[in-house]
N, C-alpha and C positions, 0 to 999 in steps of 0.2 A: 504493500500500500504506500501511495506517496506521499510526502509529508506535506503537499497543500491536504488532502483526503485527510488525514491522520489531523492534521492541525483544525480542518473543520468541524472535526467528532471532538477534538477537544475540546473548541468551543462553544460547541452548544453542551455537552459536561459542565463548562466552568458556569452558563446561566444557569443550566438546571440549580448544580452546587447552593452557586450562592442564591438563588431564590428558596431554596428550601431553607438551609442554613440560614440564610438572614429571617426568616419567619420563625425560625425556633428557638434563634439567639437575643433577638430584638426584647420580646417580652423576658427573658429569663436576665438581658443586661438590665432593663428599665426595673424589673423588682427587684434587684439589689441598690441600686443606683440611687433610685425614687424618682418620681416625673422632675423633680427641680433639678437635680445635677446632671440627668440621662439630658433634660435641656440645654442645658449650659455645654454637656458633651459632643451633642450636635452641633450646636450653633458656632462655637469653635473651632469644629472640625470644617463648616461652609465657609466660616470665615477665609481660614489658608486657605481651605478650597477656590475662592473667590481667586487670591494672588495666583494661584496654580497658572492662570489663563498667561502670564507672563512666559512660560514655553513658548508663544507664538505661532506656534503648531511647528516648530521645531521637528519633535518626533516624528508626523506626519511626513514630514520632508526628506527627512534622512533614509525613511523606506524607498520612496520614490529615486532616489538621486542614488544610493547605495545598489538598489537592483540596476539602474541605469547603467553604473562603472562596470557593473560586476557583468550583463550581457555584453558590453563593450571591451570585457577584458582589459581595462583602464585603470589598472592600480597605483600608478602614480595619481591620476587625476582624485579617485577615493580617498590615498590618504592624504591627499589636499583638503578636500572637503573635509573629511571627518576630525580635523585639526583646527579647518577652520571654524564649523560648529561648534567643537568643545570651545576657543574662543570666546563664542558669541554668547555658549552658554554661562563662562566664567563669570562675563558681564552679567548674564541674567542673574547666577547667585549673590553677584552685591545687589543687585537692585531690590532683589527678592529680601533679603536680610536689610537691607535701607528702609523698605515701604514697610516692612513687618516693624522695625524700632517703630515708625512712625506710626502706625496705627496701634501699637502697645502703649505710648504713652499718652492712649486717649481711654483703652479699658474703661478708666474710673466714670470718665464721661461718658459713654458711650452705653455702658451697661449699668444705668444709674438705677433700675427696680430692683441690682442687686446687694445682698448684704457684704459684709465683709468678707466671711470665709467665701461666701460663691465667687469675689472678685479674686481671691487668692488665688484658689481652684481654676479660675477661668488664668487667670496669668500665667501660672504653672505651664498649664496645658498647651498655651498658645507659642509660649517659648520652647518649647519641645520641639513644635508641630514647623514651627518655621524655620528652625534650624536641618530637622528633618526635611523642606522640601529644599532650602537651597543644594541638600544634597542628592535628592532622588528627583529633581530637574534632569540635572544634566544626566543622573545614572540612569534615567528611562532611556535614554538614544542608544543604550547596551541591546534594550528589545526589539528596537527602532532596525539596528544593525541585522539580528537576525530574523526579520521581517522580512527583510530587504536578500538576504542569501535565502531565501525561503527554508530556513530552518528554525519553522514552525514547532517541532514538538517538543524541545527542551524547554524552553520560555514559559510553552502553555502547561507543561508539567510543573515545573516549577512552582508555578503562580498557581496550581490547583492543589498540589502538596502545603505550599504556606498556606493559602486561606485554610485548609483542616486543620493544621498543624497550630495556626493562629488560635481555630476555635475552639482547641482543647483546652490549649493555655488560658484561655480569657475564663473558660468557666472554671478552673482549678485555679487562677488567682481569683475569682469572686467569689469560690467559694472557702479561700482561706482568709475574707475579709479585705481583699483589694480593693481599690475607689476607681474613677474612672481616670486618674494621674496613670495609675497601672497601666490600665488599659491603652491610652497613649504612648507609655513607655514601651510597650509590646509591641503596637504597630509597628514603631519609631525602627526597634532590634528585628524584627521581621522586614520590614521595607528596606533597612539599607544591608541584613545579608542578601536579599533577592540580587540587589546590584551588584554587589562584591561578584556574588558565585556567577552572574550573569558575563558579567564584566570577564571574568575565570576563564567562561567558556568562546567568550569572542575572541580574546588573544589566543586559548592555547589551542581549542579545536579549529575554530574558522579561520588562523593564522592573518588576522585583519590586524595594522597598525595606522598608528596614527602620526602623521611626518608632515609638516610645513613647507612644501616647495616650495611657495610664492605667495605670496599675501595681497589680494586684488579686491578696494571695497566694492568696485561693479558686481565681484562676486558674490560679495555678501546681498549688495540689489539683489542682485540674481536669485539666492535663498530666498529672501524674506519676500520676495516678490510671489514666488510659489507658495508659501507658508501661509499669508495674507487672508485667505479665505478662510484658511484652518482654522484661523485665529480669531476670526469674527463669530465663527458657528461657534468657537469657544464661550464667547461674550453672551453669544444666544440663549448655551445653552448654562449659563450663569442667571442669568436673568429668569431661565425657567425654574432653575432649582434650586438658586441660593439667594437669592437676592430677598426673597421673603423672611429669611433667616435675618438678614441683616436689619431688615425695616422691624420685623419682630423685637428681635432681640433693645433694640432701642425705646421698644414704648409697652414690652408686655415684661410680666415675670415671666420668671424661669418654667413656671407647667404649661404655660403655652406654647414654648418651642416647641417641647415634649411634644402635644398635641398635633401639632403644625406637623412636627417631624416625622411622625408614624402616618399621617395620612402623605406626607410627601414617601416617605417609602415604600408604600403599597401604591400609588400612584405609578412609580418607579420600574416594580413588578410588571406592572401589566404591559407594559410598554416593550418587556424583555419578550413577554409571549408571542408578538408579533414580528418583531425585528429578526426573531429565530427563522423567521419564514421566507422574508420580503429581502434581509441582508445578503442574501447571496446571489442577489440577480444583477448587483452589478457591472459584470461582465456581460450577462445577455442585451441591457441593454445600451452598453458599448459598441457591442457586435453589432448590433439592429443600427445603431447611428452613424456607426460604420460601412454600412451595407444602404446605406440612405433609404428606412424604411418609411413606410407613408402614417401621415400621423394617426387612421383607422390602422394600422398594423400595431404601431405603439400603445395604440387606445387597446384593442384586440390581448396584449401581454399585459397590460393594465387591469384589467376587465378577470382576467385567471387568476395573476396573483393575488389584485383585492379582494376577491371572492373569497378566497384559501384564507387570507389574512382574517377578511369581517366573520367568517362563520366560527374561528376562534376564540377571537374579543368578543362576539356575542356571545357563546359560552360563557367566558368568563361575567362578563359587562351583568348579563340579566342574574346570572349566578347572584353578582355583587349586591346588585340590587334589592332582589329578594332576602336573601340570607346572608348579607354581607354585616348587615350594624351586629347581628349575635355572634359572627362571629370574630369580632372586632373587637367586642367584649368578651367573649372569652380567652379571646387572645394576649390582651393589656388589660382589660376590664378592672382589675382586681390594680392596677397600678394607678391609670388614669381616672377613674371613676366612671360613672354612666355616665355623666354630661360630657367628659373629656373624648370617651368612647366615642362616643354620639356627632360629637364636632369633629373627630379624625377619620370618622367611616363619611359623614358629609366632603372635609377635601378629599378624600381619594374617590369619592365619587367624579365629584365635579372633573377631577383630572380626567378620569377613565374616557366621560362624556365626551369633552374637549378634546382628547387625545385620539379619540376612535377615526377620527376622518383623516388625519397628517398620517395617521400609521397604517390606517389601510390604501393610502394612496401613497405608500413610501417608492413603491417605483417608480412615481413622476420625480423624486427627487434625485433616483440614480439615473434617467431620462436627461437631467438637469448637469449632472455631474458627467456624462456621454458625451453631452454638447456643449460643454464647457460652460456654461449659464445660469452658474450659483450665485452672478452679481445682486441680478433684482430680488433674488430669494433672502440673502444675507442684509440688505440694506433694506429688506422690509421687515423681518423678523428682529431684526436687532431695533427698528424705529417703533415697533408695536410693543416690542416687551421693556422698553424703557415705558413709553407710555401705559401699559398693561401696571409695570411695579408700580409706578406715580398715584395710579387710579387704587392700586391696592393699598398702598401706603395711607391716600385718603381713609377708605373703609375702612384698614386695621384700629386704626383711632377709635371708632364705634365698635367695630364688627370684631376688632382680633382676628385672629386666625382665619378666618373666614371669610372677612372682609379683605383679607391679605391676599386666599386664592380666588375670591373672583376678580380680580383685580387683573389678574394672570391670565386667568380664563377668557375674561373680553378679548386681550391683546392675541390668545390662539387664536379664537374664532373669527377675528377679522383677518387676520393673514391670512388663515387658508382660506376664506371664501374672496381675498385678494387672487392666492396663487390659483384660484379654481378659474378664474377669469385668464390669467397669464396662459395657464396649461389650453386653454381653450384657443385662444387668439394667437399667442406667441407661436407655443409649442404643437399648435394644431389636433388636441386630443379631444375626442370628441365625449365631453364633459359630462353630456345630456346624455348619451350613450352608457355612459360607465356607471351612473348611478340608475339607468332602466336595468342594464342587466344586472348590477347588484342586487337589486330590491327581484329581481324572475328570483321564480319560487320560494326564496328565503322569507320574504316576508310574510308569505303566506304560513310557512312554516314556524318563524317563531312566534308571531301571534298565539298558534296552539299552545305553544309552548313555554308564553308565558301566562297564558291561561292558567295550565295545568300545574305549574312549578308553581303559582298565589295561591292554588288549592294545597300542595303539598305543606307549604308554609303553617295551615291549618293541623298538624300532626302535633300531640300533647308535647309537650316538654322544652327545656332550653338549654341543655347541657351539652355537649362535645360528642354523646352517643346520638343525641334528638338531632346536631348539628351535620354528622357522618349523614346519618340514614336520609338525611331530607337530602346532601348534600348527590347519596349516591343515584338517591331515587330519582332526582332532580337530570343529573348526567345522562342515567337510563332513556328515560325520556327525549332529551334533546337526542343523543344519538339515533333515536327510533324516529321522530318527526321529521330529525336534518333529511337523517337517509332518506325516506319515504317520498318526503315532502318537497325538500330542500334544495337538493345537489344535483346536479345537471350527470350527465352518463360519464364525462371525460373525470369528473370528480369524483365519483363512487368508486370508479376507478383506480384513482390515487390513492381512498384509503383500505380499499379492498384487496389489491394486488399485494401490499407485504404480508397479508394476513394471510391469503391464499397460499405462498412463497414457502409461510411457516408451517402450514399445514402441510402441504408437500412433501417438504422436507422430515418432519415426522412420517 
């Protein structure tokens, strides 16, 4: 098997991984922690998160420009580049430890709902975090590198070994009484061995160095000119997930990050289940824009993969809907409260909602990325989700948490029904087309089916056995109505042939 094959199977392991693992870690960190410091531990963590985007998409670039040398047979020109990167990134580590001084000696102001010890704790943690990234900056361009040699499964191994290995640790330090300073410390020792031992295997297996021919700032244009778009979708996708931390963290206590946080998590989640699907089409529709396909043929691969994509997130979506706030509650319940409950099962609603049309039409985006034509996309999602935070920022004031993600939510919904117009006019996709065949047979189908999953709802009890059973009986169902009702011939297809495969083979 070859290692893109082997590094794809790794990577939908490492979403499975950490979606499961994050759903069994999260409530079991938040009840030792308590909603006020498991707060403070997130909102910290967005914080760095925030300066992260100072990479410039860097990493992104060195894939690109590294497999370039490497089909070129070009190893003086690579270890030009990958000399001159480290460089730029050297710079990026002062800047990175400059902007982190300066936003530390604002803590006290900045986080004024909180007490003493929480501001200690928040300090502690933040100087960890930012010392840790100016150093795992530049040490991500180690995975960058074997990206770019397509040697895929060491890295992905790796990175699947730390996160288990992280998650034993984290519950045998909370359960011998560790805080969430620990729990930082651990990242900290976990993220920069990944780099060492990374770093190990680019010098001694993939015999790559790093040597300074020539030093040309056109050159550097030249990078940062590539990176540029990296670096916006970075700002993008700031604004979508962290930027509510920051307006929070300023005008709410510490249990509403908490809050905020856990519904931005499972928001998160759902987003993984469809990207598993719609991520790997990027080549096909390179190939199609290469091949100057017409924009009913583009609509046409649009129209299959959406399908694939919405009959999943509906799955999920109505799942959530139904039976999503008990089990939300039983999940954190007993940490955050019913109301806390209640306010985190609402954002990660509102995400799912919002989020369902950009993710099932994520092939206009690799359509976009084919035809080189991420400018309008980048310069309109970064101008809605400023505007989107502003608008949340307002409502957090009243609203809290809540008034924070609809804030967010506006600025989605007007982009994509922006890009729905672009993909029509621009890109020539036949828009009206793609939402009739979405809506053939499916919607006939989940109507039944959400019929019958509000009657399941009606089943005694509220516990984790009551929550399985409705949970299973509910899935039953959908898969009897999809199939029946639902999927067109080429799609029953799809999910019927590995089943068939297996039986066979038996």
């Amino acid at each position: 098997m070859s290692q893109l094959k082997k590094g794809a199977i790794l990577n939908y392991l490492t979403i499975i991984l950490t979606n499961i693992v994050g759903l069994v870690m999260t409530p079991f960190i938040l009840k030792f922690l308590g909603k006020d410091e498991y707060g403070i531990f997130i909102t910290i963590g967005a914080m760095v998160g925030t300066i992260s985007i100072l990479d410039f998409g860097l990493n992104n670039t060195i894939v690109r420009f590294v497999a370039k040398y490497k089909a070129e047979k070009d190893k003086k020109g690579e270890e030009n580049f990958l000399a001159t990167t480290m460089i730029i990134y050297s710079l990026i580590s002062v800047l990175v430890l400059l902007i982190g001084f300066a936003f530390y000696t604002q803590i006290d102001f900045y986080f004024s709902q909180m007490d003493s010890d929480e501001l200690r704790i928040a300090k502690i943690m933040y100087i960890i975090l930012i010392f840790n990234l100016a150093i795992r900056l530049p040490g991500g361009s180690f995975t960058g590198i074997c990206s770019g040699y397509e040697a895929f499964v060491f890295p992905k191994t790796l990175n699947i070994i730390r996160y288990v290995l992280r998650s034993i640790t984290v519950v045998g330090i909370l359960l011998l009484g560790g805080r969430s300073i620990a729990l930082v410390i651990v990242d900290t020792i976990f993220g920069l061995s990944v780099v060492a031992i990374t770093a190990f295997y680019v010098f001694k297996k993939l015999k790559v160095r790093f040597k300074l021919h020539s030093f040309s700032k056109n050159f550097i244009k030249h990078i940062l000119k590539y990176s540029v778009w990296i670096f916006i979708f970075s700002i993008v996708n700031l604004f979508q997930w962290k930027a509510g931390h920051w307006v929070l963290g300023s005008i709410c206590p510490p249990e509403i990050l908490a809050i905020y946080g856990i519904g931005i998590t499972l928001g998160t989640y759902y987003g993984g289940f469809s990207t598993a699907i719609s991520g790997v089409f990027l080549p096909k529709a390179t190939q199609m824009s290469v091949d100057n396909a017409t924009g009913e043929q583009l609509t046409d691969m649009m129209i299959k993969i959406g399908r694939l994509s919405f009959i999943v997130l509906m799955y999920i979506l109505i799942a959530f809907i139904l039976y999503g706030y008990q089990f939300v509650n039983l999940w954190v319940g007993k940490s955050l409260g019913e109301k806390g409950s209640h306010q985190s099962w609402v954002i990660a609603l509102m995400i799912m909602v919002a989020y369902t049309l950009p993710l099932v039409q994520h092939f206009g985006n690799s359509i976009l990325e084919a035809k080189n034509k991420l400018a309008f996309k980048a310069i309109l999602y970064v101008s809605f989700m400023v505007v989107g935070t502003g608008v949340g920022a307002l409502l957090a004031k009243e609203h809290a948490a809540i008034g924070m993600i609809t804030g967010t939510v506006i600025g989605w919904m007007i982009v994509q029904n922006v890009m729905n117009f672009y993909y029509h006019k621009t890109i020539k996709l036949n828009i009206l087309r793609f939402f009739k065949e979405l809506a053939n047979k499916t919607l006939i189908a989940l109507t039944v089916i959400v019929v019958i999953g509000y009657l399941i709802n009606y089943i005694p009890g509220n516990g984790w056995f009551n929550f399985i059973a409705k949970g299973s009986l509910y899935t039953l169902v959908f898969i009897f109505f999809m199939y029946l009702i639902g999927l067109l011939e080429y799609e029953k297809k799809i999910f019927t042939k590995p089943v068939m495969a297996m039986l066979k083979r038996k």
